[in-house]
N, C-alpha and C positions, 0 to 999 in steps of 0.2 A: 082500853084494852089493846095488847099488841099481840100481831097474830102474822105471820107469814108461812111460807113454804119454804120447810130446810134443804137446802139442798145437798147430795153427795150418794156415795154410791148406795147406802142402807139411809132409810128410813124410820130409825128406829126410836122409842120414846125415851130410850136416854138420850139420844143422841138430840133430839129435840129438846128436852130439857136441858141439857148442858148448854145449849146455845140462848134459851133465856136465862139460866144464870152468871151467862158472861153478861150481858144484858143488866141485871140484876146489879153486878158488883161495879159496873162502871158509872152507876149512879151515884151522887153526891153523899156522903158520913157515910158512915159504917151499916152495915149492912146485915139485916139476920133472913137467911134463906130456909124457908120451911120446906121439905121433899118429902114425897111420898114413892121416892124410887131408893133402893137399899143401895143398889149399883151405881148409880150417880155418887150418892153420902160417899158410901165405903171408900170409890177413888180420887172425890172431893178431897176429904178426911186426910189419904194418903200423901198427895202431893201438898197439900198444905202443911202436913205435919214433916214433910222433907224439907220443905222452905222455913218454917219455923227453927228446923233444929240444923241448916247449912247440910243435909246431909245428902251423899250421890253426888254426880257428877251432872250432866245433864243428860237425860231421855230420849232416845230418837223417836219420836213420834211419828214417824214415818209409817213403823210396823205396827202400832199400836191402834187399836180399832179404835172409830171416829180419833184418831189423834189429832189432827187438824185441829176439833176445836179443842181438845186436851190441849193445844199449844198454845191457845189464845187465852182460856181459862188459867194456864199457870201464869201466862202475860197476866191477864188481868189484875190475880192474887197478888203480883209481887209490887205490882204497880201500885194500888193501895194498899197493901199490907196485910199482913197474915191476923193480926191482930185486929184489924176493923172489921172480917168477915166472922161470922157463926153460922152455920151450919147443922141444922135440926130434922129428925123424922117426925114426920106429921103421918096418922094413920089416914089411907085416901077410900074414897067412897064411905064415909060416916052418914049414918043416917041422925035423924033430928032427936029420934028419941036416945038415941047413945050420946048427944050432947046435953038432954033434959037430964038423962039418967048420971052426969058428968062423970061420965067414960072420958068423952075424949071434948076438948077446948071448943068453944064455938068459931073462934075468931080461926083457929085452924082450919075445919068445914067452908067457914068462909071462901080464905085462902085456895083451897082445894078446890073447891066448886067451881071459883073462878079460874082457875089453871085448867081446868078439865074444860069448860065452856069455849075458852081460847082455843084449846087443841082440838076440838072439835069444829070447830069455824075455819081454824087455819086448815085441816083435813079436807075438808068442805074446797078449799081452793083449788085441789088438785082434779074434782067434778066425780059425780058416780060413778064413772066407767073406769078409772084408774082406781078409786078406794073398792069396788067389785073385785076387779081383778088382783090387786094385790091380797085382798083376801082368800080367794081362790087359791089363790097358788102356795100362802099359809098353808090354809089347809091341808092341799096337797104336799107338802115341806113335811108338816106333821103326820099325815097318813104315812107316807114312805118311809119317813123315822121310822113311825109304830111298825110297820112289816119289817125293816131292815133288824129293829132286836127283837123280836119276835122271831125272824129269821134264827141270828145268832143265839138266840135259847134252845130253838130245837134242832140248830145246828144241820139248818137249808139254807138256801136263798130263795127269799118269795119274793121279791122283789128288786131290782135293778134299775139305778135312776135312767133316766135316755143318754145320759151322757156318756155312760162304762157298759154301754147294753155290749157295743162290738168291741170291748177291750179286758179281752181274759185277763179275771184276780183285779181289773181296777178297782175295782169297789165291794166292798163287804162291810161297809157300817164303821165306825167311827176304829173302832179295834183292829191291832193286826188281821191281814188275811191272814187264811188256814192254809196248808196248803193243796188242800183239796180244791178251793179254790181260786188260786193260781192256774191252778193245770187244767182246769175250767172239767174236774170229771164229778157232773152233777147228773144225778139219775133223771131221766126221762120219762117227762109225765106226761 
């Protein structure tokens, strides 16, 4: 089993995934990669099927989240061929009886289990007090979400990240400001 800590600015499981599928394709014959992430397939899928068909020019992956390894990933494809790789959804988190019951492949489960093992070992690298924290602040990511449309449905603001607290109209949730709130005239509670 191979297991490290990814590095760059997000930590995120595609972004760990796509770095063991680069991993994957630079292995010797052809190659079939089972995923249980939709967002890895789907932009897998894409760039192969641009290499396959000569189409676009090239990418700058510069602007493109985790591009980095997006750029090593399309190295990789073209370097062995569009043609040697495949690319599958496997359903992840299967239980035993959904394989007794043949729902879903066992040798998939397998697969899964193990991929799931490894990210939890290589997680484990980084020690409690960083996997704590970055959860925490999930959390907190998502609570502030929750109150910013919450907000924008009843048409307040209940919340304000620390960042736009002292910068009238900076922040108002993902949507244009209003311009009630630009001109910061919000009733006093």
């Amino acid at each position: 089993m191979l297991y490290i800590p990814i590095g760059g600015y997000t930590g995120s499981s595609t972004r760990t995934e796509l770095a063991a599928r680069i991993i994957a394709i630079c292995a010797n014959g052809p190659v079939h990669i089972g995923t249980d992430s939709k967002a890895f397939m789907d932009k897998a899928h894409g760039i192969m099927h641009r290499i396959r068909h000569h189409r676009g020019g090239r990418i700058n992956y510069k602007v493109v989240y985790d591009g980095d390894l997006w750029e090593h990933f399309e190295k990789a494809v073209k370097t062995k061929g569009v043609h040697a790789i495949r690319i599958t959804k496997v359903q992840g988190h299967v239980t035993q009886e959904q394989v007794d019951s043949k729902q879903y492949r066992a040798v998939d489960k397998r697969g899964n289990d193990k991929a799931d093992e490894a990210a939890d070992v290589g997680s484990a690298l980084y020690g409690k007090d960083v996997i704590d924290t970055a959860r925490f602040l999930l959390w907190g990511r998502w609570f502030g979400d929750t109150l910013v449309d919450l907000g924008e449905a009843l048409g307040q603001r209940l919340w304000t990240p620390f960042w736009a607290r002292h910068v009238p109209g900076a922040y108002f949730g993902a949507k244009s400001v209003p311009a009630s709130a630009a001109q910061n005239n919000y009733p006093k509670r």
